[in-house]
C-alpha positions as a Markdown table, in Angstrom:
| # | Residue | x | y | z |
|---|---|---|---|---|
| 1 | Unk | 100.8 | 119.6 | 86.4 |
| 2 | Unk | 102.7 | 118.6 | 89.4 |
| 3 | Unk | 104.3 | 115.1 | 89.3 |
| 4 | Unk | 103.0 | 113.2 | 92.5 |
| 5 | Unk | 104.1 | 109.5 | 92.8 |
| 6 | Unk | 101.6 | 108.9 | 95.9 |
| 7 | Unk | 98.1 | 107.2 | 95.0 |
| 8 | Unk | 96.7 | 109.6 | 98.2 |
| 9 | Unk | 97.7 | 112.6 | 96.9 |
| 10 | Unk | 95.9 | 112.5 | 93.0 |
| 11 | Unk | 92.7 | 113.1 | 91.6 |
| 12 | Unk | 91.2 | 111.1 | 89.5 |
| 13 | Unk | 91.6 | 112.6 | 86.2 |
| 14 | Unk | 95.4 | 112.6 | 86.6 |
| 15 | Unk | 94.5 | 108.6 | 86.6 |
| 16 | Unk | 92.5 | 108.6 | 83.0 |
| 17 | Unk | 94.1 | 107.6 | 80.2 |
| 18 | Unk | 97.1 | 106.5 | 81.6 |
| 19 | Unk | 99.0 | 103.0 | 81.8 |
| 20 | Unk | 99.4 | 102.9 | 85.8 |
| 21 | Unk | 101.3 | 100.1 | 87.4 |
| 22 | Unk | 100.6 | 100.2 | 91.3 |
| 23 | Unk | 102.6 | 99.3 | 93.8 |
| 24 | Unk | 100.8 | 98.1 | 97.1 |
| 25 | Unk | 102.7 | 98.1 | 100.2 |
| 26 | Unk | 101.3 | 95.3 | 102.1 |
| 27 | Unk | 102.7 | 94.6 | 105.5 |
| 28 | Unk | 101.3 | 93.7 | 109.4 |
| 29 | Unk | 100.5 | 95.0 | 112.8 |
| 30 | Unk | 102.9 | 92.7 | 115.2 |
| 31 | Unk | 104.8 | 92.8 | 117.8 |
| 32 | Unk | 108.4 | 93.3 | 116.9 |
| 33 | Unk | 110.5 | 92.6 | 119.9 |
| 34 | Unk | 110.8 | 95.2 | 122.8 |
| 35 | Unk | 113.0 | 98.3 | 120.7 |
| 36 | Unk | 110.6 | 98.3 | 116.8 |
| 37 | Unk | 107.4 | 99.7 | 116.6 |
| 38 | Unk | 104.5 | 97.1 | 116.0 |
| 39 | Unk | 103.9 | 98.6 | 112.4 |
| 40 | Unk | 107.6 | 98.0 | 111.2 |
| 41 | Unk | 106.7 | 95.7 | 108.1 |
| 42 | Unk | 104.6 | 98.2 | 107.0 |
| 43 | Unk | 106.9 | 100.5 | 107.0 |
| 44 | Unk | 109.6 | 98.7 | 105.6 |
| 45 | Unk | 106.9 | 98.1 | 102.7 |
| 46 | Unk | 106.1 | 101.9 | 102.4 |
| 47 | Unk | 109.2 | 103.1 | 101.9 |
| 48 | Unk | 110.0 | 100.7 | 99.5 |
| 49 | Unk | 107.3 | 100.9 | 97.3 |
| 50 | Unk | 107.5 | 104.7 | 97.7 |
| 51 | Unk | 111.0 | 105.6 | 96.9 |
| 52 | Unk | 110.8 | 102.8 | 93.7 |
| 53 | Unk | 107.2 | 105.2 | 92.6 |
| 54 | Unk | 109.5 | 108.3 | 93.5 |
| 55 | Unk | 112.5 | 106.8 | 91.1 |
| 56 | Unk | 110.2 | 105.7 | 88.2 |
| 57 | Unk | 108.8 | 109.7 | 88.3 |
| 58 | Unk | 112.3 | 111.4 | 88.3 |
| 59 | Unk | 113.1 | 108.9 | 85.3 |
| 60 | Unk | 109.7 | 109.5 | 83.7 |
| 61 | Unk | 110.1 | 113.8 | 84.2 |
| 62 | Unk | 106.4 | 113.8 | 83.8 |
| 63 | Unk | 107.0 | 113.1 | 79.8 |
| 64 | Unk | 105.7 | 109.2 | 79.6 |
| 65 | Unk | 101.8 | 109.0 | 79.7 |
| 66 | Unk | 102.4 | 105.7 | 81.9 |
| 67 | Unk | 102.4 | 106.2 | 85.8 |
| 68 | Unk | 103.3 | 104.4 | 88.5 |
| 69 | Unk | 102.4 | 105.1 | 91.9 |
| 70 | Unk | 102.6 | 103.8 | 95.7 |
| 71 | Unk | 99.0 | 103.0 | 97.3 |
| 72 | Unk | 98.5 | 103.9 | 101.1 |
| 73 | Unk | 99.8 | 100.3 | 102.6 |
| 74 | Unk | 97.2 | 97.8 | 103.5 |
| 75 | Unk | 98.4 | 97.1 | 107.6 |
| 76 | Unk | 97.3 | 94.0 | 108.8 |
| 77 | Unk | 98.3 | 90.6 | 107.7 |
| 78 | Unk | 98.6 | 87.3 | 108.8 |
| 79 | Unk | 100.6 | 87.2 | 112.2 |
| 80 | Unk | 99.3 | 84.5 | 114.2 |
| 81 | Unk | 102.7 | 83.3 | 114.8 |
| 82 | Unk | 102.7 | 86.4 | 116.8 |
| 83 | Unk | 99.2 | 86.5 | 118.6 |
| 84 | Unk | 101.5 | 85.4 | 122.1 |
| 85 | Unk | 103.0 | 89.4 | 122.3 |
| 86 | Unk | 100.2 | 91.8 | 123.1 |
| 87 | Unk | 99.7 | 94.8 | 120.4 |
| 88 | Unk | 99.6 | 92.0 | 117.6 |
| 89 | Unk | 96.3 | 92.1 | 115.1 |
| 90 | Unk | 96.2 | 89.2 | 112.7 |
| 91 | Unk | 93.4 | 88.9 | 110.4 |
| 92 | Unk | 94.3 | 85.5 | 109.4 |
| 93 | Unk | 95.0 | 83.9 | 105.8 |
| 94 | Unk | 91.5 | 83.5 | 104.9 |
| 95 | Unk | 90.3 | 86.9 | 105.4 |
| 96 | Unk | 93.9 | 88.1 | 103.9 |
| 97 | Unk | 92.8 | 86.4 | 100.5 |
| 98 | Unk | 89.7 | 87.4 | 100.0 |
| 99 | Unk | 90.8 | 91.0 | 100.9 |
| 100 | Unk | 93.4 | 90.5 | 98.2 |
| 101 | Unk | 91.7 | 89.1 | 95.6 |
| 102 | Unk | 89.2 | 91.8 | 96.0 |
| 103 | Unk | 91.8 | 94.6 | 96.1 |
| 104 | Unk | 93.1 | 93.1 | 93.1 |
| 105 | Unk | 90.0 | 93.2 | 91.0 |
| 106 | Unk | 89.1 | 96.4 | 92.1 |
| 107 | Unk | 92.5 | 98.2 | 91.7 |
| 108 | Unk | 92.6 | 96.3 | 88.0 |
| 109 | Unk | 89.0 | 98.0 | 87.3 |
| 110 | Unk | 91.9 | 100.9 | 86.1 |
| 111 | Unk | 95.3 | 99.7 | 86.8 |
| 112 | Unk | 97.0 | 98.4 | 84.4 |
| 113 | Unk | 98.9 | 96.7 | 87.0 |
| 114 | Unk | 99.1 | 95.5 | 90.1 |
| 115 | Unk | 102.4 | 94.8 | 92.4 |
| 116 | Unk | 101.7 | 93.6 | 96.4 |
| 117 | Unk | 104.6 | 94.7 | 97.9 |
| 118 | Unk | 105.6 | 92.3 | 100.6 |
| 119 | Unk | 106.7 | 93.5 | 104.1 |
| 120 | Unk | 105.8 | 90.4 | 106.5 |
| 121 | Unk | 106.8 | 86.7 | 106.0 |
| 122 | Unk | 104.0 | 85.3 | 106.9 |
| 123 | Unk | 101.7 | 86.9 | 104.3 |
| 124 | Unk | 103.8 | 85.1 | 101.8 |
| 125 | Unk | 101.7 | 81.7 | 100.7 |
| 126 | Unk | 98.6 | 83.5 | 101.0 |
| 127 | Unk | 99.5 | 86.5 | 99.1 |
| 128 | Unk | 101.1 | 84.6 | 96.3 |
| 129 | Unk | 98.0 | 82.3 | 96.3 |
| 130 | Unk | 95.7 | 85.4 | 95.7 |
| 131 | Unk | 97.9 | 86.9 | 92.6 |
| 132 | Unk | 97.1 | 83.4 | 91.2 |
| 133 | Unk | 93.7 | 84.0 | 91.5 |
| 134 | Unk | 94.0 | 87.3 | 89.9 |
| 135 | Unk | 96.3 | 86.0 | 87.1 |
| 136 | Unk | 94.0 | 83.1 | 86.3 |
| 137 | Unk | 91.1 | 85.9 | 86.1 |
| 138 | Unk | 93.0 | 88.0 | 84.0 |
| 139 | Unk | 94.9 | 90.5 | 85.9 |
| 140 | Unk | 98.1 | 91.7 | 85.5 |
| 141 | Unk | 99.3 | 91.5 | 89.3 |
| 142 | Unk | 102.0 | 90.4 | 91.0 |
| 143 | Unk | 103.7 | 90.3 | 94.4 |
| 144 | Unk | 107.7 | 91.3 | 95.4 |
| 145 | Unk | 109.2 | 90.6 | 98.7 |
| 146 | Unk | 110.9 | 93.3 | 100.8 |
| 147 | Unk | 113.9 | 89.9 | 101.7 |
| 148 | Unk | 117.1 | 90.8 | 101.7 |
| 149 | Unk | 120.0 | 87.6 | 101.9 |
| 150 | Unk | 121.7 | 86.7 | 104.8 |
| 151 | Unk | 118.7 | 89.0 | 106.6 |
| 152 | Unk | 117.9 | 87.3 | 110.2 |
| 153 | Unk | 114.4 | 86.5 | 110.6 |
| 154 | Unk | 112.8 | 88.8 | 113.4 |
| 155 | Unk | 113.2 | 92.2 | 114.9 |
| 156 | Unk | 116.7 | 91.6 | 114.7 |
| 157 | Unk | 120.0 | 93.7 | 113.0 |
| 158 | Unk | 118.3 | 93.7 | 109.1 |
| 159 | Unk | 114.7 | 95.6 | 110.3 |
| 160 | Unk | 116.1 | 97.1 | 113.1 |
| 161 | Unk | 119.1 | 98.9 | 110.7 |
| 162 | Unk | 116.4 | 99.6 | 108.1 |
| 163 | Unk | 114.4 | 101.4 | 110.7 |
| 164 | Unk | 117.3 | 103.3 | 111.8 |
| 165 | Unk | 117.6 | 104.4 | 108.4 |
| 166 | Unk | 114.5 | 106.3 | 107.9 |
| 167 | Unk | 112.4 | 106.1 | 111.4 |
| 168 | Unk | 115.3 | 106.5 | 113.5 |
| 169 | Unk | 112.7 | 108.5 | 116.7 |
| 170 | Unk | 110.6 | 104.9 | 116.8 |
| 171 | Unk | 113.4 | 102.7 | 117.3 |
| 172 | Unk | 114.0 | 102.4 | 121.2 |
| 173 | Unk | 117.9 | 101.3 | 121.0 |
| 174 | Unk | 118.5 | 100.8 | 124.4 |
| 175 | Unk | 115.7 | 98.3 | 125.0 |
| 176 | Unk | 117.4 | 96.6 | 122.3 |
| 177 | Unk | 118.2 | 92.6 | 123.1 |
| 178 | Unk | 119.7 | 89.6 | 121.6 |
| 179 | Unk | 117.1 | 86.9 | 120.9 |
| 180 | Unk | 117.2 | 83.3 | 119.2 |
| 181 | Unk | 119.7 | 83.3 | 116.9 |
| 182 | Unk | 118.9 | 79.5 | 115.9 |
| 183 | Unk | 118.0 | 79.3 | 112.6 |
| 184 | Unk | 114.7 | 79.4 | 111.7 |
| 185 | Unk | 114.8 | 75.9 | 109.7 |
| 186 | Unk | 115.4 | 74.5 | 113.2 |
| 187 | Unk | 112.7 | 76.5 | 115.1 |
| 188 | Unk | 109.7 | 75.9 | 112.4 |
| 189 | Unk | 108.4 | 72.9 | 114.5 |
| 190 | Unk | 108.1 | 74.6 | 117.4 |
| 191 | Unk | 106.8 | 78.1 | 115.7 |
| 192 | Unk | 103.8 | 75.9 | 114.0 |
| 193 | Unk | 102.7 | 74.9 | 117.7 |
| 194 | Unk | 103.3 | 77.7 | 119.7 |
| 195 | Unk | 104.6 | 80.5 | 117.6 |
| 196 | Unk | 107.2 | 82.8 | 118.0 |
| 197 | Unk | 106.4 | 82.9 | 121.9 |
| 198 | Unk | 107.5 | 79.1 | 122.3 |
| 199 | Unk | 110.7 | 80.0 | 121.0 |
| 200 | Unk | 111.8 | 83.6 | 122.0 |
| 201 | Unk | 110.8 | 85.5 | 125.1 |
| 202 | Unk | 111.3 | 89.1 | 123.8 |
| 203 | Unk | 109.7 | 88.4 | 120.4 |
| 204 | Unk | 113.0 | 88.8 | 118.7 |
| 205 | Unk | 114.6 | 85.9 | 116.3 |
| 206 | Unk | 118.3 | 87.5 | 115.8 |
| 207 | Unk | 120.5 | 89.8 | 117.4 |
| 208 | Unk | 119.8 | 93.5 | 116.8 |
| 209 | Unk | 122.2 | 95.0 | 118.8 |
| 210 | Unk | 124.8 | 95.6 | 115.9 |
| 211 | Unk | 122.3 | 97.6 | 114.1 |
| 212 | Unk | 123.0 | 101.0 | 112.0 |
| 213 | Unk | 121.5 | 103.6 | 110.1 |
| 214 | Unk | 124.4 | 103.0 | 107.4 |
| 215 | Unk | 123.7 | 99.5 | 106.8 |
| 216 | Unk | 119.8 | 100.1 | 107.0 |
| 217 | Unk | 120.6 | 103.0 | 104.1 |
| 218 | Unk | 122.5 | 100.3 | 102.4 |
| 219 | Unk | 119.7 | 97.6 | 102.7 |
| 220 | Unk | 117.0 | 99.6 | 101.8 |
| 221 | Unk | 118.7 | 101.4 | 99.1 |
| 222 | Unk | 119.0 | 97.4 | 97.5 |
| 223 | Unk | 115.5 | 96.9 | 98.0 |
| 224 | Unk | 114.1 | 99.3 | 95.9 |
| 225 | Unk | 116.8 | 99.1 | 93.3 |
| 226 | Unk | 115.3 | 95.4 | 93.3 |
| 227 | Unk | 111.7 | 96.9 | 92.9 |
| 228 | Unk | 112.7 | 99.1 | 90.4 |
| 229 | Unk | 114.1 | 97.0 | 88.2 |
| 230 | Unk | 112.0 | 94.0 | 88.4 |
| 231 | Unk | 108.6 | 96.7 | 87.5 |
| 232 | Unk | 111.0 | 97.4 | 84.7 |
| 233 | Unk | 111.5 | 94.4 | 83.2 |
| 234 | Unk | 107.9 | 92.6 | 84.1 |
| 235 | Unk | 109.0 | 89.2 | 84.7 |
| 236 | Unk | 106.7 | 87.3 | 86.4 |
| 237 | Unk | 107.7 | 83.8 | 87.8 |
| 238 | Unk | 105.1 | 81.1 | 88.2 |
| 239 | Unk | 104.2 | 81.6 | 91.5 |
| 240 | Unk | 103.2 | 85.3 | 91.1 |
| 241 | Unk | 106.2 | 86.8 | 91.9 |
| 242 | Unk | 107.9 | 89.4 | 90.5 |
| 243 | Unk | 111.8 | 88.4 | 89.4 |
């Protein structure tokens, strides 16, 4: 039987009687300054959660009766921070939980477990409030963050070099512009009352005019080493997360 890491691409037999981890790339539809494709965290999450699904199958060579595979990502999130850029689609935290939590429940109905695979900032209190609620019901779920130290906050030289990497036709280089390069400790005040609009013009907090395909490769390449081994070893910190 062919060895398919993709949650799309199996039937549901190849599902029965198997320990299945999966990994849920959960990211947003928002505007991403004027060079990144409104879908970037979503991508980001993708390929994260599908190259760690991909590396857990090579290791496996089809031998292990456990499984884990990457679900199609879930694409909207909370962004209002970003609802002053047109193309932006927020569904808010309180629709975001409740789609969680049932994900969760649902997905547990077989999964063994359950990892939300972070892309966007902004999902983060919600998301790790909803694994709570799955934990304290039971479920083995968790969440992981697609962060990466030193990263700048926005649309700037980490996403844009990531997207480089593996999307390189959707980036539009040449549109390309510095943005706030404050940090974003000093721009929160102004970001809770007008979002990112109040504080950046283009949408971008960062410079991402240094960008490259080679640190992208690098970054990503850390990321899902990160993924991996945290699935690995199962160690999940109090608030949901996935060390």
């Amino acid at each position: 039987m062919e060895r398919r890491a993709a949650l799309g691409q199996l039937c549901w037999p190849q599902l029965s009687d198997r320990s299945v981890t999966l990994l849920v790339p959960l990211g947003a539809t928002e505007q991403h300054g004027p060079h990144l494709p409104l879908d970037t965290d979503s991508r980001i999450a993708t390929a994260v959660a599908g190259r760690a699904a991909e590396r857990f199958s090579v290791a496996d060579g089809g031998e292990e009766p456990r499984l884990v595979a990457a679900a199609p990502a879930i694409n909207y999130g909370a962004s209002g921070e970003h609802e002053g850029f047109p193309g932006t689609i927020s569904v808010g935290h309180e629709a975001l939980h409740l789609l969680l939590v049932e994900y969760g429940r649902s997905a547990c109905r077989w999964a063994d477990r359950v990892v939300f695979v972070n892309g966007h900032g902004g999902n983060g209190p919600t998301l790790a409030a909803a694994v709570d609620t799955l934990r304290y019901e039971g479920r083995d779920a968790a969440w992981f963050p697609c962060a990466t130290p030193g990263a700048d906050a926005h649309a700037g030289i980490t996403e844009t070099s990531v997207l480089l990497h593996f999307s390189p036709e959707d980036v539009s280089l040449s549109a390309a512009e510095v943005g706030n390069v404050t940090p974003v400790s000093a721009l929160l005040p102004a970001m809770r009352a007008g979002g990112v609009a109040a504080v950046s013009t283009n949408g971008v907090l960062g410079d991402p005019t240094g960008a490259s395909a080679e640190h992208g490769a690098s970054v990503t390449d850390a990321l899902v080493t990160a993924l991996v081994t945290a699935v690995g070893s199962w160690s999940v910190g109090e608030s949901g997360r996935l060390a």
